[in-house]
N, C-alpha and C positions, 0 to 999 in steps of 0.2 A: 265854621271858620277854622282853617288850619292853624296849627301850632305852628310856631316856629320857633325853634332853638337859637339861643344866640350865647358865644362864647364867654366864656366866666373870667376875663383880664387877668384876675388874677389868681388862676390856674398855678400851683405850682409846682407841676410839670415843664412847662412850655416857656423856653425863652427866646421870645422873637423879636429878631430884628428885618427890616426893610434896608436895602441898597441901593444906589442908583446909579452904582459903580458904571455899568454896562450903559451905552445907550438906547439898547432894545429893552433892557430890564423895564417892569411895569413898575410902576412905585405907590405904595401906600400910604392915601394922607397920614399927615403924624397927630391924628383924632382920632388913628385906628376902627373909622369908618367906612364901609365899602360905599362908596357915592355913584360906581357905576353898577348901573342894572345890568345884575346875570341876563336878563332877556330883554333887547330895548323892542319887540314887538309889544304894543299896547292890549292886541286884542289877539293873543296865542292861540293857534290851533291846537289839538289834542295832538299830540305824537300818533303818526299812525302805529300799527303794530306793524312790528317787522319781519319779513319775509324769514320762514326756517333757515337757516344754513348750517352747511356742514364744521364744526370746530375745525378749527386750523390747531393741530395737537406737536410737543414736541413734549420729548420722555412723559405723554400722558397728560401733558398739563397745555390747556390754551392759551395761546398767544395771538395780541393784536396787531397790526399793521396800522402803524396809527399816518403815514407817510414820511417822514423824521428825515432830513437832510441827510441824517448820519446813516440812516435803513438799522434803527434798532427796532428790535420789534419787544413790546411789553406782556408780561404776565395780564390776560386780559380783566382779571376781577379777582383770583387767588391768589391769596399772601402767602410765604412758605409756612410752612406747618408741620409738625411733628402730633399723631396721638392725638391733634386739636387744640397743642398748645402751639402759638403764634407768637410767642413774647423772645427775643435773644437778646443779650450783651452784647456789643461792638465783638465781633471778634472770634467771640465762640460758635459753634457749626450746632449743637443741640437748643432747644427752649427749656427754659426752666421756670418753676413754678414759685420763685423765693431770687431776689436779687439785691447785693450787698456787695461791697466790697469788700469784703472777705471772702466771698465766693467766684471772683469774678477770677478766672485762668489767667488774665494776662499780665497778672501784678502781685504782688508779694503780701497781699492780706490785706493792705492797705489803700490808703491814696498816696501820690506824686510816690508810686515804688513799681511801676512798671515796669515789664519784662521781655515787653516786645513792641513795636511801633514807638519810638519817641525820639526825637528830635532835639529834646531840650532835658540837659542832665540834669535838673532841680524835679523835672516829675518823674527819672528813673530812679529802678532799684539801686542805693546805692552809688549815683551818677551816672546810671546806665545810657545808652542810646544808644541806637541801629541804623536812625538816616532814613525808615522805611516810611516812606509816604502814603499810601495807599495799600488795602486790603491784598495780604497775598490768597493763589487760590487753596492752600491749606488751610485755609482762615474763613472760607465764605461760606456760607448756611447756606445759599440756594446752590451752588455749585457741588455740596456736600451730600444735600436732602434731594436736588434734584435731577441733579447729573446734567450729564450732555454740553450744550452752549449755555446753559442758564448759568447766568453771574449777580450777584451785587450792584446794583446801577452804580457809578461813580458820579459824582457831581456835576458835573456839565450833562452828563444824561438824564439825570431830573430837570435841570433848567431847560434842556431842549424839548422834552416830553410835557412840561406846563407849558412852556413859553409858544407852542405850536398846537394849544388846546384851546378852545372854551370850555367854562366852567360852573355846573349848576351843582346847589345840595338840593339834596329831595331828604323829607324827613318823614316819617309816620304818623299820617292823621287818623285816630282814632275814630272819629265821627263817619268818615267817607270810606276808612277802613283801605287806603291806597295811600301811595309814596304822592306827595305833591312837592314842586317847588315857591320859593318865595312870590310868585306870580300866578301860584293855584293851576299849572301845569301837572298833570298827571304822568305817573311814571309808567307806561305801556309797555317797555320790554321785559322780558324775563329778571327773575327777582334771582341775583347773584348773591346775595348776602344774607346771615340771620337773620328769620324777623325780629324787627323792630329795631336794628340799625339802621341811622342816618348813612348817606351814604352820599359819595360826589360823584359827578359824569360828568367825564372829559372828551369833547367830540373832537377832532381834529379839524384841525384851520385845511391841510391838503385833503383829505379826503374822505372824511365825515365819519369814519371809522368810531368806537366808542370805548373807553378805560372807564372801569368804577373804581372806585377807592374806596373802600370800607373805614368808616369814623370809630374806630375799636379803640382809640386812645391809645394809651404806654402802661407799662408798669413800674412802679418803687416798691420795692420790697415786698409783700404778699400781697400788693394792693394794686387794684388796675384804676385806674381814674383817667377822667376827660371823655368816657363812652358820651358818644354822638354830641362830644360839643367839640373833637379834634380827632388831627392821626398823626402817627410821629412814625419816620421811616427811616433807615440806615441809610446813610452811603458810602462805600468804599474808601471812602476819600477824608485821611488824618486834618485835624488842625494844627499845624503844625509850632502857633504860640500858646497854646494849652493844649498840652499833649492826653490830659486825663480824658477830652473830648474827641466828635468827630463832626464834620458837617451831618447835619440830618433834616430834611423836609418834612416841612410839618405845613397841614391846612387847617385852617382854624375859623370860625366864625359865619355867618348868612351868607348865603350863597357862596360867593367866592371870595376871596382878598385881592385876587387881579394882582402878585407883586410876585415879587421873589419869598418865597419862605425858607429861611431859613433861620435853623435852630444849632447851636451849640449844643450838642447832646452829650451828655455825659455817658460814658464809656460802659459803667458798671450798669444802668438801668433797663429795663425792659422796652424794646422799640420793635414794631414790625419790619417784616423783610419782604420788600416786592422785587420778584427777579426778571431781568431782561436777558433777551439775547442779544447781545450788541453787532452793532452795525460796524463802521469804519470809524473806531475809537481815534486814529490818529487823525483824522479829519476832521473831525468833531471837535480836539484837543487844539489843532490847524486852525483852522476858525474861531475858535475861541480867544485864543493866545495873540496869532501871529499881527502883526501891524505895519503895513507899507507906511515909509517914511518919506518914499521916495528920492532916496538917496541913490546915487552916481551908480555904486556897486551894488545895486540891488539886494543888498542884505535887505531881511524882517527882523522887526526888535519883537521880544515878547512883552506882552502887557501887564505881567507881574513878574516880581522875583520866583525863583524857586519857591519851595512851598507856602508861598502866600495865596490865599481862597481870593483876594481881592486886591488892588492898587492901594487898597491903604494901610496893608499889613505890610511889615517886614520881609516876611518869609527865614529862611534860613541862613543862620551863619556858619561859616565855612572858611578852616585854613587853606590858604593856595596848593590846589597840588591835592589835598585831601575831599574824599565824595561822604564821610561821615561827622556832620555836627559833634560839638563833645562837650564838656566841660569848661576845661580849664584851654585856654589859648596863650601858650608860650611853646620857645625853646627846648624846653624839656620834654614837652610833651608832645612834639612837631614831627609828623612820621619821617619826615628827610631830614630832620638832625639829630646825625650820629652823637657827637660831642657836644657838651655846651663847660662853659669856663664856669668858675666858682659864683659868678652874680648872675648867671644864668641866661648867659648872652651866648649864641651861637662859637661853638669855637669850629666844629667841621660838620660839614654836610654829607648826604649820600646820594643825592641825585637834583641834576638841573642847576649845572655848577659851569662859569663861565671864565670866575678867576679860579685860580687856583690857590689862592691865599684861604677859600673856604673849603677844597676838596680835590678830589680827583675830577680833574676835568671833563665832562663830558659834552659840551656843547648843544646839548639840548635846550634850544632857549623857548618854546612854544611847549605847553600843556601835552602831555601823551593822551590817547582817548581813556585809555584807564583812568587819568587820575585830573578827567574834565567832568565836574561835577555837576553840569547843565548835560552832560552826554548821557550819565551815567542817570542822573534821575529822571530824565523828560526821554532822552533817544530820540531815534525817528526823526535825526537830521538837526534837534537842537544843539547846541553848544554854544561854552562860553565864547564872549568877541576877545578879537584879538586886539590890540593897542591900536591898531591903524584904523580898525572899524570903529572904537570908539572915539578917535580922532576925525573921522571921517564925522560922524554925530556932531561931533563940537563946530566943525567946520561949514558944517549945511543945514543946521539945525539953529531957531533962534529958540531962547530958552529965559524962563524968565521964573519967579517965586510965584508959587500959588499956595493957598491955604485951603483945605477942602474940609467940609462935614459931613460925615456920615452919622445919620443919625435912625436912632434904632430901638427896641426894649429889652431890656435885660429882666428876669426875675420880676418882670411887671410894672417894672418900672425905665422911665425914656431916659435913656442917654443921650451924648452929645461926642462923638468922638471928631477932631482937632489934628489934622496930620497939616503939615508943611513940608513943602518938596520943591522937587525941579520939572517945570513941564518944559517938555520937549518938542517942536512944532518942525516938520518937514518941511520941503520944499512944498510939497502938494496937500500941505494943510492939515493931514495929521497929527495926532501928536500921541505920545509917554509920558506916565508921571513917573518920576525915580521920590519915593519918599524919602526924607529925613531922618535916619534910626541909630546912628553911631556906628562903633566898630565896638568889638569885642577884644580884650585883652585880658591875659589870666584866665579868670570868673568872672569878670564885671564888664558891663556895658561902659562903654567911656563915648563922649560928644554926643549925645542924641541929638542937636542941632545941628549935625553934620550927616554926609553919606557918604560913605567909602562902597564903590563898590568895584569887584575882580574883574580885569581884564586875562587872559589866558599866557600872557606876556610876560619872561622873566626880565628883570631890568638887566641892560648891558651894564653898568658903572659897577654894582656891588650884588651878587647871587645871593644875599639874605634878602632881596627886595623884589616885589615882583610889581608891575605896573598894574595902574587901576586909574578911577575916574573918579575926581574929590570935585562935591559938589557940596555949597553951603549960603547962607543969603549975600554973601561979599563976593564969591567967584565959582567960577563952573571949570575944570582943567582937569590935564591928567596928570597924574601923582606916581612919580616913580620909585619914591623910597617908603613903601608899604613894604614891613616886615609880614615874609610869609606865613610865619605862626600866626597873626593877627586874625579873628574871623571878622569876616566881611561879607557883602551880598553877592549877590550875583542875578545879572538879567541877563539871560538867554537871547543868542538871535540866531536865526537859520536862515540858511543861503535862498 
């Protein structure tokens, strides 16, 4: 009889939560049991053995064609690797043999003292922040170690490479002395992995093609743990409301979980790197994001804010006019004001000035692409709306209070997260959720039962104000005396 391994809950490593943010997303009962059979044939053929073929090689290393809407093609079965160490820190290009926050490059010895990627000044050095979302390429281990097109998958590249898989683990039975799965399936192709790791194989839904993923677990500190009962994997892609973190895929337990995995990976620890060559990122990003509304002008809204991983995050705060998160949000601090009076109220400006009671006129009353902070961190045709398009929303769109649950495990234990927002419903029946997260002023969050979020629009009546869209459970409108120091959200739309 085969062994079979089955996950240890409360691993602590591994913090997993399920979403079901996405329509296409698979979802994981909240019994954290997989109920669908890896293989719904009752009475399984042997796999036959498969015809030799030629490696499909780039700088040396194979890659599969798995068929992927986007046409990224995967590391077919190797992790990046150094010398035979396979372990990195978010961030850093070598593996290391010992990980601690004290050793990790991108932070000051510590935790919440980061020195590059963060978004949110309470986890920089100091109150640092950059605004930087995603893995630059001085920063990627496989683009580093491997050269050429190999990159860092980003997030939607993992959901699209599972979400377009089936998925078996095959583990090592000692008695039969062969890889079997939970249905006594034998493993008949070439053995890509150490013996005696568990391992998973992902066939493709378009064209049968095959990915292993080796169960090596992570590392804390000299210690590797979760060997053949998980795998925990980078991706380029910041969290942007815990910036010590980054999204990371993890597969965990019998057979498959059928869902979305994702994990909260902390920065400083040991996770493997599987490298792809990516396909048409902006398509992929296109598809992921973009949402016909079916509105008059054919604008697409985006389906999150700026760096929100999901509809029920935030995402990032942001003064009018400014593409870098910061701290403190006032007058004093505001890159277009020049002057401010003794209470620390606007007294002159330096750009995007209508009256001139605040400045030298310049009559710029629309965002420049420099200082459109949906341009500058998405591109590729994003930007922020302008007042008339978000009018246009209000006008064609019924909209009503929804409550949503996201529910998930943290640290081994289920949570319940509780957001409140505005859904948004087309003419043609789609819809947007704008969540509920307040405005930022000074240091401090203020109205979290409220949503302010930017239009790209300076207001005509007073050039300290720039136009936005105040939504709350009394009224949905657009709000013309938002002070631009203010941080506020921002949802993308492109033409």
């Amino acid at each position: 009889m085969k062994k079979i391994f089955y996950l240890a809950i409360a691993s602590t490593l591994f913090f997993f939560s399920c979403s079901d943010d996405d329509k296409d997303d698979i979802v994981v009962p909240d019994n954290g049991k997989d109920t669908t059979s890896v293989n719904p044939n009752p009475n399984p053929e042997p796999e036959p053995n498969p015809e030799p073929v030629t490696p499909t090689l780039h700088e040396g290393h194979e890659y599969v064609d798995l068929g992927l809407p986007s046409g990224a093609l995967w590391s077919a079965y190797e992790d990046v690797s150094v010398d035979g160490m396979h372990f990195f820190s978010w961030g850093e290009t070598s593996p290391k043999a010992a990980f601690s926050k004290d050793a990790y490059l991108l932070q000051n010895g510590r935790d919440s003292a980061l020195t590059k990627y963060c978004t949110m000044a309470q986890f920089g050095d100091n109150g640092f922040t950059d605004g930087l979302l995603e893995l630059q390429p001085e920063d990627d281990p496989a683009l580093y170690n491997w050269g050429g097109n190999w990159r860092m998958p980003n997030w939607e590249e993992w959901k699209e490479m599972f979400q377009n898989c089936t998925w078996n683990r095959f583990d090592y039975d000692s008695t039969s002395q062969a890889y079997i799965d939970s249905l006594d399936n034998v493993y008949t192709g070439e053995l890509k992995v150490e013996p005696g790791i568990s391992f998973f194989v992902g066939t493709s839904k378009n064209n049968g093609n095959k990915i292993i993923i080796p169960m090596t677990g992570a590392m804390i500190g000299t210690r590797v743990t979760s060997v053949n009962q998980g795998c925990a994997y980078w991706s380029s892609t910041l969290l942007t409301d815990s910036c010590n973190h980054v999204a990371s895929w993890t597969m965990l337990g019998k057979g498959s979980l059928n869902g979305k995995c994702f994990v909260p990976g902390k920065r400083t620890v040991g996770h493997n790197v599987r490298a792809v060559i990516p396909g048409d990122r902006k398509k992929l990003w296109d598809d992921a994001q973009m949402v016909d509304l079916g509105l008059p002008s054919g604008i697409k809204w985006a389906k999150t804010n700026i760096g929100a991983l999901d509809k029920y995050k935030s995402g990032v705060y942001y003064a009018w006019g400014e593409i870098v998160p910061k701290k403190m949000y006032n007058f004093e601090d505001y890159k277009y004001c020049s002057e401010i009076n003794a209470d620390g109220s606007a007294k002159t400006l330096s750009k995007y000035i209508l009256n001139e009671e605040w400045g030298a006129v310049d009559n710029i009353a629309v965002l420049e692409d420099g200082d459109d902070a949906a341009k500058q961190a998405w591109g590729n045709g994003w930007r922020m709306p302008t007042m008339e398009e978000v009018q246009e929303l209000l006008d064609n769109c019924t909209h009503e209070t929804v409550t949503l649950e996201n529910v998930g495990n943290f640290n081994s234990k289920t949570y319940k997260e509780v957001i409140s927002g505005t859904k948004f419903t087309g003419p043609n029946g789609n819809s947007i959720f704008l969540p509920w997260v307040g405005t930022m002023y000074n240091g401090e969050l203020e109205y979290p039962e409220r949503a302010y979020y930017w239009t790209s629009t300076l207001s005509a009546d007073d050039s300290r104000w720039a136009e936005g869209l105040f939504i709350s459970a009394k009224m949905c409108q657009r709000g013309n005396q938002f002070f631009r120091c203010s941080g506020r959200l921002i949802r993308p739309v492109h033409d």
